[in-house]
N, C-alpha and C positions, 0 to 999 in steps of 0.2 A: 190540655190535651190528655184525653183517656190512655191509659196503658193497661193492654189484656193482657194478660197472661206475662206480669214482671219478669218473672224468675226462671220462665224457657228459655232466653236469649236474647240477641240485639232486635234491634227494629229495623225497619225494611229501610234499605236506605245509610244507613253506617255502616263504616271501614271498620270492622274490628282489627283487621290483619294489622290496620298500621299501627295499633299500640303494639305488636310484637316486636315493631322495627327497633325501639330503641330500648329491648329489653334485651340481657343476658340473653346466651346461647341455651345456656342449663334452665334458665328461667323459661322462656318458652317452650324448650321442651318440653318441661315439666306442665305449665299450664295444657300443651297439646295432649299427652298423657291423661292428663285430670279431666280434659273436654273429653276424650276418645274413652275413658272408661264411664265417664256419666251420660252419656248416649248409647252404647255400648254395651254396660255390665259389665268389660274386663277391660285389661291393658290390649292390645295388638295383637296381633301372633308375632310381627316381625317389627321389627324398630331398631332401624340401621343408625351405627354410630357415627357420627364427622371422623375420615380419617384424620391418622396423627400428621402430624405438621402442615395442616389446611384449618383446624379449628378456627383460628379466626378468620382467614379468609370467608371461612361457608358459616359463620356463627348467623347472617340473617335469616339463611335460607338452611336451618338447620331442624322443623319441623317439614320440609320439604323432601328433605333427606332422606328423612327420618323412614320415608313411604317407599325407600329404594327395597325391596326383599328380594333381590337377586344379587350375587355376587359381581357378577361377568359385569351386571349394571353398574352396580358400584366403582368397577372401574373403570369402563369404560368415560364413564363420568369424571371421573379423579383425573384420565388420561387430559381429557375436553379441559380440566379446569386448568390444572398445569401449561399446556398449551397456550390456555388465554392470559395465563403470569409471564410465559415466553413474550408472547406476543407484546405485552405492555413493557417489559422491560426494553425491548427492540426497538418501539418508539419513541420511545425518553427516555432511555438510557439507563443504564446499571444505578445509577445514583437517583433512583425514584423508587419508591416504595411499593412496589406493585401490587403487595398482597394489600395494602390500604388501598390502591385505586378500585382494585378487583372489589373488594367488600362495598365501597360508596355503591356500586354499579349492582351489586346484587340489593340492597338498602332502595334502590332507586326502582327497580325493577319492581319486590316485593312490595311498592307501596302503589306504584301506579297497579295490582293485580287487585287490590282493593279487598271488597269482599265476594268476590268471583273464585269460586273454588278451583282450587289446580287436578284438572281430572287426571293429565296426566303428565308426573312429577319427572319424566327421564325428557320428554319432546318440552316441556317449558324451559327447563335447569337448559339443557342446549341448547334450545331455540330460539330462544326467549330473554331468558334470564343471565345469560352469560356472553353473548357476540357483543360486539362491539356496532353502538348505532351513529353512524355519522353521512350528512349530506353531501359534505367538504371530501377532497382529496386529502387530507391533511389526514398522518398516522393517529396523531396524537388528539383525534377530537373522537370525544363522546358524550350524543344528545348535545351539542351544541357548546360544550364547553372543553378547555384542555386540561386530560388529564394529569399532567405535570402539573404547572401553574395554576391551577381551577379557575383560571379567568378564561370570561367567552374567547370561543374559537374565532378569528379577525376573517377566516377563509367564509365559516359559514354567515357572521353580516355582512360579507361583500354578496353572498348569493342571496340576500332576505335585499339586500339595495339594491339589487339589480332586477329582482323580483319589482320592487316598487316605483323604480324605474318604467323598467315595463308596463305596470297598469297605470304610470302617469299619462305616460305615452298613450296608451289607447285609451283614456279618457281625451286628452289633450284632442285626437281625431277623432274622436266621439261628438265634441262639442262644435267642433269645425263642422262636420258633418249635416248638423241641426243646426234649424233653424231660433234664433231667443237662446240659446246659450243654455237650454236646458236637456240636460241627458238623460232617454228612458235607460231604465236596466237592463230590459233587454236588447238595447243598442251599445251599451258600454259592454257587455260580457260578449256580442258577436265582433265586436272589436278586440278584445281581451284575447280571446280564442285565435281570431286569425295572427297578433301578435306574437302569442305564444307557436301559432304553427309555422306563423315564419323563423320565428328564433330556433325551434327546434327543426327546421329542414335544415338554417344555416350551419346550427350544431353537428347535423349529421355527415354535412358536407366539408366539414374539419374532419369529423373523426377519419372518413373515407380516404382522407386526401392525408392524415397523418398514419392510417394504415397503412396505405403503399408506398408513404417516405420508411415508415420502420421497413417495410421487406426489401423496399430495395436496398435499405444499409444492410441488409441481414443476405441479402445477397449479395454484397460488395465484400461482405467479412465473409463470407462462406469461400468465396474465390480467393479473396486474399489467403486465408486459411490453407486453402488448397496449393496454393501456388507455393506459401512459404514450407508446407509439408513435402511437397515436391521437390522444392530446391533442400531442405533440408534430407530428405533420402538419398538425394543426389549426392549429395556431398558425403554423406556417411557414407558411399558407396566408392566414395574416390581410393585409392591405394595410396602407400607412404610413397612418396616422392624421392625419400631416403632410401630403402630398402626394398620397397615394393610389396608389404604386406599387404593382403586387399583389405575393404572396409576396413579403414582407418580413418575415415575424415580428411586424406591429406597426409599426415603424421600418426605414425603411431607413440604409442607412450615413450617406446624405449627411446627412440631418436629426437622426441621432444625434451625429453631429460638430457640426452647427451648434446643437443642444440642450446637447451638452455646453461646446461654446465659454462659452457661455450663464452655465454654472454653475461653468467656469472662475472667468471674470470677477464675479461673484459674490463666490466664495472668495478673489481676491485684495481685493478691496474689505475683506472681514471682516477679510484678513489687515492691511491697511494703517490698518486703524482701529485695530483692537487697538494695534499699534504704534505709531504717530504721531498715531490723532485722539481719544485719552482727555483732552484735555485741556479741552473745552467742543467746543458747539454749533457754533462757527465752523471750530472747526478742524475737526470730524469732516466736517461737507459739504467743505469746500476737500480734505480728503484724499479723499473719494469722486471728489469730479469729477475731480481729477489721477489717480486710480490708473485711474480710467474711461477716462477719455482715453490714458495711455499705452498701456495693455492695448488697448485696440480700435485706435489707431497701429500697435502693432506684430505685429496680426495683417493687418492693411490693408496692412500692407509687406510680408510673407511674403507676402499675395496676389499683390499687384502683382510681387514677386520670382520667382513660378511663372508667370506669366501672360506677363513678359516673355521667358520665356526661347525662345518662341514654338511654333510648332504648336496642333494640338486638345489642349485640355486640358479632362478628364471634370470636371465641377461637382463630384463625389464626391471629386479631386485638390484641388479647391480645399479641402474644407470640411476635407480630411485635413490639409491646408498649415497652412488654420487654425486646427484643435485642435492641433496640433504646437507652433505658435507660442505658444498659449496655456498649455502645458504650462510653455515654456520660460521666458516670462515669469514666470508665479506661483511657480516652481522656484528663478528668482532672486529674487526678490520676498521669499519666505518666508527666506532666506538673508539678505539683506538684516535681515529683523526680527531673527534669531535673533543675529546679529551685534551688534545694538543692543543686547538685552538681555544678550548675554554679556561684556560690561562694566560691569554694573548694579552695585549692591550685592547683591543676591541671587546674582546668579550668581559675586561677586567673594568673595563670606564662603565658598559653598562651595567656589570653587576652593583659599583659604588653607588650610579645613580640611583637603580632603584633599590636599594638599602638606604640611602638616604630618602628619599621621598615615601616609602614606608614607616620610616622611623619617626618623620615629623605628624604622621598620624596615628604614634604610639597612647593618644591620649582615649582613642577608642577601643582600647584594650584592656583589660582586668589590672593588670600591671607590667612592669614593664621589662619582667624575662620573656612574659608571652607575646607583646609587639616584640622583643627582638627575636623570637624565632620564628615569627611571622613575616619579618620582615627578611632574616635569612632565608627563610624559606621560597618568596618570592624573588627575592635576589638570586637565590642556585638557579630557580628555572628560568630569568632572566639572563643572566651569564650562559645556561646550556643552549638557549634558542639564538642567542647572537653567533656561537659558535656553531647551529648546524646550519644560520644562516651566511658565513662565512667557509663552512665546506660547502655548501651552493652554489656561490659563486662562483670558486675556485674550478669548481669540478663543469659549471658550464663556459670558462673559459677555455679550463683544456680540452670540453668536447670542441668549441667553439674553431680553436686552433687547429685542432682533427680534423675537422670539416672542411677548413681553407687550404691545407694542406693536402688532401685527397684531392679535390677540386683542381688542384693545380697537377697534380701528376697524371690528373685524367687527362687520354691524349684529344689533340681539338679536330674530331672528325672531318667536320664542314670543312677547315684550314685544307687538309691533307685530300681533303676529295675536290676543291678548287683546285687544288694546284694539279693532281693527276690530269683532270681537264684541260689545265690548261699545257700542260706538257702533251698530250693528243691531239690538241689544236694548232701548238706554234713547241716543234719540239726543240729544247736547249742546244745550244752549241755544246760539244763532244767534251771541251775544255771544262766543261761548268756541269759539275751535277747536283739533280736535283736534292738537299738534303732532307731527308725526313726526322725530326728530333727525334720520336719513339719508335721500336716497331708496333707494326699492328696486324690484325690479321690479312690487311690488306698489299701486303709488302711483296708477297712471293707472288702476284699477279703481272701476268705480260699488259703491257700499255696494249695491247690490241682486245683485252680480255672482255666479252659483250657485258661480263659480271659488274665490273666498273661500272661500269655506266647506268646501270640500272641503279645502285648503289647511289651514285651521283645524282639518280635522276628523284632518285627517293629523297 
């Protein structure tokens, strides 16, 4: 084969572009330079540089760049490229290398352009050269492959088999079709076609039908949305029940602090029984009214402690001063109990066991000061959990007793509204009255009162 004219260029028909692919960034520049001043006469006027920290990113597509002579382009470009490293790292995740997937993709792009000149370097670079091309729903495919794993993408062969599928199928009625089992072509592709046009009405008749399940869920939230914003205005809108400041939710701050103070005090009560008042009757009162008294002492002295320190100070600072205090006290309080019990016998058997069952696996330790404070180590918080699992108990027996206790002082309505009945139906002889164990509100009522009865009838 003759060759005219050697030394002008390639021959018709060759990719020169692809030996640039797997040359240095500087190396092809440079060779672009050397082409552009010997066609030419000179260098460029403008020859834009790879910005900094995209270098290797844009190293394939970097005599492509090179053609950017506008600033505004340049970044808007820079902004497009950045964008598409977001974008890769979003769908495989921080721990994938993005600016390597980015560079395959423009390598990939660069060679299928061949040798087809880029007329215009800002609509390829974004057009072209840079999106992401994938058949599949799947984030993580491009051209057919994933760019994490570089193994093909599984979403887009199910759609090349379903494809194949398909024109088996209308081969398959093609041949049924005809007669001798021989298929024209042009009876296989009017089969093909209407295959394809049934699959794509049925496709379309998903998407229809999956349109108006999303609106109607998007209606269903929209409402919801609505309703819970409503009841939630409502409620901001309620007044304290305490005091009656409006918009307060129900409660305002202040009265929820001095509620909760409340139920501080309470809880450290429970907690100080548990602890120190199981032993009788005497002792559990003597420990109520002492832990009473220290607890209200020492929020009375954080008060006075805020109050002296002088100026206006908001009632809402007080009642915060005095939930704080009370936090602090039952905080130590509870610390206190757990402390007791964690020199028990219960919390002293577990600490031994596991020191002993630590120590016999001292042989997986450096030596053996380090299993023994490993092994104390695990031992303290062994002995501390038996004992706050030992304040637990304790403390849900005496709510437990609390409970049975209240239950029983409460008075038995139904009891006392039978018998008022029955005392209006068949009333007692004069000698015999009726006893009622508690009073109630229902005591100062005449037997004739219609109020009873309603009452009863409820």
């Amino acid at each position: 084969m003759t060759v005219f004219d050697g030394g002008a260029g390639p021959l018709r028909g060759e990719k020169p572009d692809l030996l640039l692919t797997g040359v240095e960034s500087g190396t092809a520049a440079a060779s672009t330079l050397q082409a552009w001043r010997a066609s030419s006469g000179g260098p460029p006027p403008v020859w834009a540089q790879v910005p900094k920290g995209l270098e290797r990113v844009l190293e394939p597509v970097a005599m492509v760049w090179g053609r950017l002579d506008r600033l505004t382009t340049r970044r808007y470009v820079t902004k497009v490229v950045r964008a598409r490293l977001g974008e890769i790292s979003g769908a495989c995740g921080p721990q994938v290398d993005a600016e390597r997937i980015l560079r395959e993709r423009l390598k990939r792009r660069f060679a299928e352009q061949g040798s087809m000149p880029v007329t215009d370097p800002v609509g390829w670079l974004v057009g072209r050269a840079l999106p992401r091309r994938a058949l599949c729903p799947d984030g993580r495919c491009d051209d057919g492959r994933r760019m994490d794993t570089r193994a093909d993408c599984a979403a887009c062969q199910l759609l090349v088999l379903d494809g194949r599928a398909l024109r088996s199928r209308a081969f398959a009625k093609a041949a049924t079709a005809l007669a001798g089992g021989r298929v024209d072509r042009p009876v296989f592709e009017a089969e093909l076609n209407a295959c394809w046009q049934s699959e794509a009405s049925a496709a379309a008749v998903r998407r229809e039908q999956a349109v108006r399940e999303r609106h109607a869920r998007e209606r269903v939230w929209m409402e919801q949305r609505a309703r819970y914003a409503a009841q939630e205005a409502a409620r901001l809108a309620l007044a304290c029940t305490v005091c009656g400041k409006p918009e307060t939710a129900g409660l305002c701050g202040r009265c929820r602090d001095e509620r909760r103070v409340e139920e501080l005090v309470a809880e450290a009560v429970d907690v100080a029984v548990a602890a120190w008042g199981m032993g009788g009757e005497a002792d559990r009162l003597d420990v109520v009214r002492r832990t009473e008294r220290d607890m209200r002492g020492a929020v009375d002295q954080a008060v006075r402690d805020l109050l002296a320190v002088g100026g206006d100070v908001f009632a809402e600072a007080v009642a915060l001063a005095a939930r704080l205090a009370s936090e602090l006290h039952l905080g130590a309080l509870q610390r206190r109990a757990v402390n007791l019990f964690a020199y028990q016998s219960a919390a002293q058997a577990e600490y031994k066991q596991v020191f002993a069952t630590e120590m016999r696996r001292s042989h997986l330790h450096d030596s053996l000061d380090d299993a023994r404070e490993a092994a104390e180590e695990a031992a303290q918080a062994a002995r501390f959990n038996a004992a706050h699992a030992v304040l637990n108990d304790r403390l849900r027996t005496v709510r437990a007793a609390r409970a049975s206790a209240e239950a029983d002082t409460e008075p038995d309505w139904y009891a006392y509204s039978a018998a008022r009945v029955r005392s209006l139906i068949r009333p007692p002889a004069p000698e015999h009255a009726v006893c009622v164990r508690r009073t109630s509100p229902l005591a100062g009522r005449t037997p004739g009162d219609g109020r009873t009865l309603a009452v009863v009838g409820a």
